[in-house]
C-alpha positions as CSV (number, residue, x, y, z in Angstrom):
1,X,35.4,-1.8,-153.7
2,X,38.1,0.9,-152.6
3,X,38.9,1.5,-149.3
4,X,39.0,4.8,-147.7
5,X,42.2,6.4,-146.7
6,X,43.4,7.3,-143.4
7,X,43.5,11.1,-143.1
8,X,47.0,11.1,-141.8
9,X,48.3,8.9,-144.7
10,X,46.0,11.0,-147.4
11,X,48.1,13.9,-146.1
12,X,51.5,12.9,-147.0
13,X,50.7,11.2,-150.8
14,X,51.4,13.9,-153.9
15,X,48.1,14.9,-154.3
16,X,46.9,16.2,-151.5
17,X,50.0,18.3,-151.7
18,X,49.6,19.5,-155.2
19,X,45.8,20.2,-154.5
20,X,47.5,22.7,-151.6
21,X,49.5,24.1,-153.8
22,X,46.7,24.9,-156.3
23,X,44.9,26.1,-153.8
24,X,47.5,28.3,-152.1
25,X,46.8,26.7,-148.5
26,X,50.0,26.1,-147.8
27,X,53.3,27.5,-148.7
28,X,56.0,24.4,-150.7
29,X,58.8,26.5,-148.9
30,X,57.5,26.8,-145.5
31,X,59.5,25.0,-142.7
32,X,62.0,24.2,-145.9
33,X,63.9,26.5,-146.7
34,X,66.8,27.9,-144.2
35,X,66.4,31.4,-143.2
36,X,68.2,34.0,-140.7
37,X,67.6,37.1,-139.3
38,X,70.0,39.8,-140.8
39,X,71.4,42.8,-138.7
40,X,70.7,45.8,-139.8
41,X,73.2,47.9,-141.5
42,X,75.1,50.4,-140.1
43,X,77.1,52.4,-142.2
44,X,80.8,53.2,-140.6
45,X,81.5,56.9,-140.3
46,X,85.1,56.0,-142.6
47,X,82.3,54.3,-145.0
48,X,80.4,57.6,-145.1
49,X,82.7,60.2,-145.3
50,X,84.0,58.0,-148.5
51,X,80.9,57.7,-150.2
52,X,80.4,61.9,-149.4
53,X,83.7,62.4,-151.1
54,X,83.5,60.2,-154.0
55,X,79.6,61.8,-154.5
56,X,81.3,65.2,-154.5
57,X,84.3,64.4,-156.6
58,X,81.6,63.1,-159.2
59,X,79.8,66.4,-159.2
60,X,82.8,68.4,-159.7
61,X,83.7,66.4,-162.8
62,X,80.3,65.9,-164.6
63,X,78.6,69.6,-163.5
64,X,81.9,71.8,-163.1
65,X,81.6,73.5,-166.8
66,X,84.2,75.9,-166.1
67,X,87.0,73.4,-165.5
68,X,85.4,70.6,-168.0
69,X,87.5,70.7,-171.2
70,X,84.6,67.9,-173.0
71,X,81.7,70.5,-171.7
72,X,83.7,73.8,-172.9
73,X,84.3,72.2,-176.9
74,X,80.8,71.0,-176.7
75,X,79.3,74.3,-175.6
76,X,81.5,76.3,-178.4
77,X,80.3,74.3,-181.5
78,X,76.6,74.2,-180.4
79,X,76.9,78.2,-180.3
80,X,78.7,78.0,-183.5
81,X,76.0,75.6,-185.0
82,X,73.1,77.5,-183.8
83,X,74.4,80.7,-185.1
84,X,74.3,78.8,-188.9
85,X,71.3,77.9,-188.4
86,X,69.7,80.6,-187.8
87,X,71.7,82.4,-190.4
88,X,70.4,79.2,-192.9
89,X,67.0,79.9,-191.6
90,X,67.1,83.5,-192.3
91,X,68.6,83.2,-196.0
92,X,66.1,80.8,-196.8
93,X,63.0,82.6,-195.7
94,X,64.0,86.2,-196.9
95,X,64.9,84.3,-201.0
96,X,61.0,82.6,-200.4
97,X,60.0,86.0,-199.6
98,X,61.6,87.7,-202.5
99,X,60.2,85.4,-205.1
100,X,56.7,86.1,-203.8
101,X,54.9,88.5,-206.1
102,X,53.5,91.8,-205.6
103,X,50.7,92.3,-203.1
104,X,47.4,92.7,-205.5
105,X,49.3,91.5,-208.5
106,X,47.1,89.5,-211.1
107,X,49.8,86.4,-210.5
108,X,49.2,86.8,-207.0
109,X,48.1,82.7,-205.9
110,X,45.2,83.9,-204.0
111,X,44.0,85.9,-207.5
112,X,42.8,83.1,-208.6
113,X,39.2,81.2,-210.4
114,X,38.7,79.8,-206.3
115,X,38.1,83.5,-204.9
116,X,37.1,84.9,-208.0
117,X,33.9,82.3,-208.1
118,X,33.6,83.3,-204.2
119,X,33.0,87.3,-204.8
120,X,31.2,86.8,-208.0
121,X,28.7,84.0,-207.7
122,X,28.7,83.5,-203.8
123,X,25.7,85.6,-203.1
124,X,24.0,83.5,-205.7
125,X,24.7,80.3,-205.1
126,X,24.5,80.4,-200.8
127,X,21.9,83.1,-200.5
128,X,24.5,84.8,-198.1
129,X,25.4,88.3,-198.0
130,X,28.3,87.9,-195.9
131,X,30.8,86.1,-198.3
132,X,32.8,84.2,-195.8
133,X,29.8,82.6,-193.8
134,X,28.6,81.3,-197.5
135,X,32.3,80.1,-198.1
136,X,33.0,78.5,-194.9
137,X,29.5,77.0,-194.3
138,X,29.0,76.0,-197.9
139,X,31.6,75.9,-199.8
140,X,34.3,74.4,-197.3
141,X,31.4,72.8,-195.3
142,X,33.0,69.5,-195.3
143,X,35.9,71.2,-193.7
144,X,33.6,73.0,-191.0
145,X,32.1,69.4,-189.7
146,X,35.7,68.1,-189.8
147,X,36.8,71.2,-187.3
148,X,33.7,70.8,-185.1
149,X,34.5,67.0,-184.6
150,X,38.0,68.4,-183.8
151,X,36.6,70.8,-181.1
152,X,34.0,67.7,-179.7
153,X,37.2,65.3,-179.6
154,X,39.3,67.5,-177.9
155,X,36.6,68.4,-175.1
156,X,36.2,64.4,-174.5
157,X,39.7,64.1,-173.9
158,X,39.8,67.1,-171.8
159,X,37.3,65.0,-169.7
160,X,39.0,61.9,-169.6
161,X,42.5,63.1,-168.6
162,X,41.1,65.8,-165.9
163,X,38.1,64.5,-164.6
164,X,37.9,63.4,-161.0
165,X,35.7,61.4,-159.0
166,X,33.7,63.9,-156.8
167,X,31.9,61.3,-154.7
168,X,34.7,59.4,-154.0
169,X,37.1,62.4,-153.3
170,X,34.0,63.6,-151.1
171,X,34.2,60.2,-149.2
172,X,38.2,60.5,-148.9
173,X,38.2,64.1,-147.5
174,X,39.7,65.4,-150.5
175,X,39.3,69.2,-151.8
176,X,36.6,70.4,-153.8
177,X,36.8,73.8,-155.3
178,X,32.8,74.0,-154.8
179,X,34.1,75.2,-150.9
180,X,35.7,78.0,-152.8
181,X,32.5,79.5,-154.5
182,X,32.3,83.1,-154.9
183,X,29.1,82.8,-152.8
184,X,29.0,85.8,-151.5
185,X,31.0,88.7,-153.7
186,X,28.3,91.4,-154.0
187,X,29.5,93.2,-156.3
188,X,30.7,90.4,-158.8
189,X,27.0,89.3,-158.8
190,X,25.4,92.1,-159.5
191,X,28.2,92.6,-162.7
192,X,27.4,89.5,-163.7
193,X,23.1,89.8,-163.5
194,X,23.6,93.3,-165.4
195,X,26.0,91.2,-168.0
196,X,25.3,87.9,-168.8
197,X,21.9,88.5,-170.3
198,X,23.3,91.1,-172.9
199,X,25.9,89.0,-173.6
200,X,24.2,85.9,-173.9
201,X,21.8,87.7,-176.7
202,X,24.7,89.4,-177.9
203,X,25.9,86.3,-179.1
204,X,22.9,84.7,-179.9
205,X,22.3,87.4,-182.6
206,X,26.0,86.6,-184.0
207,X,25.1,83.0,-184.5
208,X,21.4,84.1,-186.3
209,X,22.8,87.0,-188.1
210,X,25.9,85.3,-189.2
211,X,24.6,85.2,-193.0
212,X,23.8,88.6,-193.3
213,X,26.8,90.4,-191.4
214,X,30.2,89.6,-189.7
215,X,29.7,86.7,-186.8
216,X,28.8,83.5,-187.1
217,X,28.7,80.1,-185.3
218,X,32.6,80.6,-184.1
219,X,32.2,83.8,-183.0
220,X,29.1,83.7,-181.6
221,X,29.9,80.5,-179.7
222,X,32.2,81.9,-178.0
223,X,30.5,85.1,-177.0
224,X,28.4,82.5,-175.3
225,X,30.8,80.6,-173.5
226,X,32.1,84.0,-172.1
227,X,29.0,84.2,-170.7
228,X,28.6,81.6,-168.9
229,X,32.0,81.9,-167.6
230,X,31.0,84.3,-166.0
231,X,28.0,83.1,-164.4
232,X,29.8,80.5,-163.6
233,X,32.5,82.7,-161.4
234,X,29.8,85.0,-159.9
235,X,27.3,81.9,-158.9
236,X,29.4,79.1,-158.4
237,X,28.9,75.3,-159.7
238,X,25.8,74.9,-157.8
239,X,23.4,77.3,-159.5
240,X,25.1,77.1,-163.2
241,X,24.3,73.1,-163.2
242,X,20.7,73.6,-163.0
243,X,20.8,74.6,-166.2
244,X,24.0,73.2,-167.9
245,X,26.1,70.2,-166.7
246,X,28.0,67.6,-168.6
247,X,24.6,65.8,-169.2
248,X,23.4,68.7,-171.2
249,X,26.5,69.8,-173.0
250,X,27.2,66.0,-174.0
251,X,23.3,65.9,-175.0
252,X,23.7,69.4,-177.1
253,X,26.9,69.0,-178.7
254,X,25.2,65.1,-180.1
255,X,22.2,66.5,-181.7
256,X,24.4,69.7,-183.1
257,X,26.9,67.2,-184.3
258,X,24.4,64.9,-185.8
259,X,22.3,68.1,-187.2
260,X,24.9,69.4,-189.4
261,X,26.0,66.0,-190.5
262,X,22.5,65.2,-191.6
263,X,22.2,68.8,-193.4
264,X,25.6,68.7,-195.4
265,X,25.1,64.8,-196.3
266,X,22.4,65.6,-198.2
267,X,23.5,69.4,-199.8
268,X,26.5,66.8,-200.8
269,X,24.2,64.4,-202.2
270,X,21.9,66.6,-204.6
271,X,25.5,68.6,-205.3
272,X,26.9,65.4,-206.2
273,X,24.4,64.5,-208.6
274,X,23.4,67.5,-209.6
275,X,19.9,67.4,-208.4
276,X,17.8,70.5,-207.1
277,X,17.6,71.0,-203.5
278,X,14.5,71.6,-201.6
279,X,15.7,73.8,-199.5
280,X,15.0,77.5,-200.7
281,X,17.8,80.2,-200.3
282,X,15.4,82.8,-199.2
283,X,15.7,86.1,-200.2
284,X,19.2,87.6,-199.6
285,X,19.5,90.3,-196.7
286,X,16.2,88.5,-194.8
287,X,16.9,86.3,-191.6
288,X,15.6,83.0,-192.7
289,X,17.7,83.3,-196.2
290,X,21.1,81.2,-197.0
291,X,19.6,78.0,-196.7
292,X,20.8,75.3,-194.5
293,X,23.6,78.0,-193.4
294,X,21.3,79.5,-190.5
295,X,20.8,76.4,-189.2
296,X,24.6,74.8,-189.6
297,X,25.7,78.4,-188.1
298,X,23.1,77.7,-184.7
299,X,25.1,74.1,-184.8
300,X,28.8,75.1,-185.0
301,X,27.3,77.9,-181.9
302,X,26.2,75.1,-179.5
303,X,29.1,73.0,-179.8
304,X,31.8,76.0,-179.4
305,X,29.9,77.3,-176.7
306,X,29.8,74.6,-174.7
307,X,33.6,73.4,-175.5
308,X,34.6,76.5,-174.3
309,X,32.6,76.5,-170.7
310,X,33.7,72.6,-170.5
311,X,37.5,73.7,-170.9
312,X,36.8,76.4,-168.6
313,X,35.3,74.0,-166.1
314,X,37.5,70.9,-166.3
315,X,40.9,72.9,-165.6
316,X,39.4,74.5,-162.9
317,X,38.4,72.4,-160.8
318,X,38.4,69.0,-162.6
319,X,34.8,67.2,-161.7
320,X,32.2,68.3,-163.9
């Protein structure tokens, strides 16, 4: 049967100092180690007018260009170097110039079966009048999705480098540009109620009408996201997030994203495999014509609109 320790021996065996030192309850060094006060330093006035002159004797030899002989050869050749560059750069631009040919000549790269097949069976095979909404939307749709990813990516980072905790900041007395509203410019408002509207249908036409004339999802997106710009600037944060804030543009740009994925996955399968589609191209010239490009036009809107307004928002102020 063991016998139980006095506490003032138990305190002086290697394990109850080791179990201190796990613990942290005591310091190892404290009361062992030798330690003294130190003065503080004073620098002499010799001592400092030294240092001055030895700071300022180093300044005159690395920044004085006029008197540096090292700085003035340096300075020449990079002049000299810079001038044959440029010269290089010239020479080599105006001889890839010259062997271009003619502007409309048959050789011409751009003349060529790619664009030919664009003009000729375009309006055919997309249903769309305007040639460049069938090309960009059907032919390079893969490329389309790719640069709307691009546009989604870049908002997200947007929000993670600029973002800002606004309840927190609001708890630390830190500025919020919602003190700075244009709450009450009259005549910015009354612009804006005259404005927006138009503009807002302005652009949604461009996005619906995108098959049949010049626009599109592009331009029309960001006729949009002018618009509510400038909502935004007459009405302030407060009213223009009862109707879009992060939630909703994170929401939008998901099923827009997710939209045109699903629409092109399966235009590439039945292209793939040669295999009829379903979807009908309409009559050319009518609104609902072009097949899936209405709708991949109405996807590539949403997601430049609201990149734009959350660009907008996050360098202004940050929180969103």
């Amino acid at each position: 049967m063991s016998r139980k320790v006095p506490e003032e021996r138990y305190r002086k065996t290697f394990s109850y100092k080791f179990r201190c030192w796990l613990e942290g309850t005591k310091d190892p060094f404290l009361g062992q180690v030798e330690m003294e006060p130190r003065e503080p330093f004073v620098e002499s006035e010799e001592a400092r007018e030294r240092r001055e002159q030895d700071s300022k004797a180093l300044e005159a030899k690395v920044y004085d260009l006029e008197h540096n002989f090292e700085m003035r050869i340096f300075n020449r050749i990079y002049r000299v170097f810079c001038i044959l560059f440029c010269i290089f750069l010239v020479v080599m631009l105006l001889a890839a110039v010259s062997d271009l040919p003619p502007f409309g000549h048959a050789e011409n790269p751009a003349n060529n079966e790619v664009a030919q097949r664009y003009i000729e069976k375009g309006l055919e095979e997309t249903g769309a009048v305007n040639i460049v909404t069938g090309m960009i939307l059907d032919y390079r749709a893969f490329d389309t999705l790719g640069e709307s990813h691009v546009l989604f990516i870049a908002t997200c980072t947007v929000l993670i480098l600029l973002r800002r905790d606004g309840k927190k900041e609001q708890e630390e007395g830190q500025d919020n540009d919602r003190l700075y509203e244009p709450k009450n410019d009259v005549i910015l408002q009354t612009v804006a109620r005259v404005l927006v509207p138009p503009i807002l249908l302005f652009g949604i036409y461009i996005i619906l009408a995108g098959h049949l004339g010049p626009g599109g999802g592009f331009s029309g997106g960001a006729v949009i996201g002018a618009g509510l710009i400038l909502y935004l600037n007459a009405f302030g944060f407060a009213k223009t997030e009862r109707f879009f804030t992060a939630k909703t543009y994170r929401r939008m740009s998901f099923c827009a994203l997710a939209c045109y994925s699903i629409a092109k996955s399966y235009s590439f399968y039945t292209g793939a495999n040669h295999i009829e589609s379903v979807v009908p191209l309409g009559t050319p010239g009518a609104i609902l014509s072009g097949g899936l490009i209405l709708v991949l036009n109405i996807c590539v809107g949403v997601v430049v609109a609201g990149t734009m307004y959350t660009f907008y928002v996050m360098f202004r102020k940050g929180g969103y």
